[in-house]
C-alpha positions in Angstrom: 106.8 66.0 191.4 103.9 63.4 192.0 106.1 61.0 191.1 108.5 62.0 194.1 105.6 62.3 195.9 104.1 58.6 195.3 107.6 56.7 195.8 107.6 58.9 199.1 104.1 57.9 200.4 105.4 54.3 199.5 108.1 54.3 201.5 107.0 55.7 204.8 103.3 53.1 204.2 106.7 50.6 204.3 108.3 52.0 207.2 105.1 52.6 209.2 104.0 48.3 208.6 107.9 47.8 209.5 107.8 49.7 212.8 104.4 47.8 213.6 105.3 44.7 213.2 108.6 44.7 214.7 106.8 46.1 218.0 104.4 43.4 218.1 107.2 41.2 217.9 109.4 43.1 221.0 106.0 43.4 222.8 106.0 39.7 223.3 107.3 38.1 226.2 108.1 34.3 224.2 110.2 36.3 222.2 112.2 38.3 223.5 112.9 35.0 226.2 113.3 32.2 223.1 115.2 35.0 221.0 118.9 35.2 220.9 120.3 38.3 222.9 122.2 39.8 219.7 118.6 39.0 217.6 116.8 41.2 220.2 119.2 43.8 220.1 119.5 44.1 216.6 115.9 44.0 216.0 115.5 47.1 218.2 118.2 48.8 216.8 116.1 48.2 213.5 112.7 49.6 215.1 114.7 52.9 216.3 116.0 53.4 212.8 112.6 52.9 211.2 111.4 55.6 213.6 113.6 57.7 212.8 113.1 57.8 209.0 109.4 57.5 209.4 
């Protein structure tokens, strides 16, 4: 049961540094305008799933 519970802390300390950093990144002007359109896209489609296994 600790175990489970460890790998599970783990994971959402992951998830929470993933959703972080990817909202820096889409909170910045530069790059969402030097981005690619389909990068952008896919890297919010990333931040939504984070969120919503977080």
């Amino acid at each position: 049961m600790e175990a489970l519970s460890a790998r599970l802390e783990k994971k959402l300390g992951k998830l929470e540094k993933e959703i972080l950093s990817t909202s820096k990144r889409l909170s910045k002007p530069e790059f969402i305008k030097n981005a690619d359109a389909l990068f952008v896209e896919e890297t919010n489609n990333n931040l939504a799933e984070a969120e919503k296994q977080a």
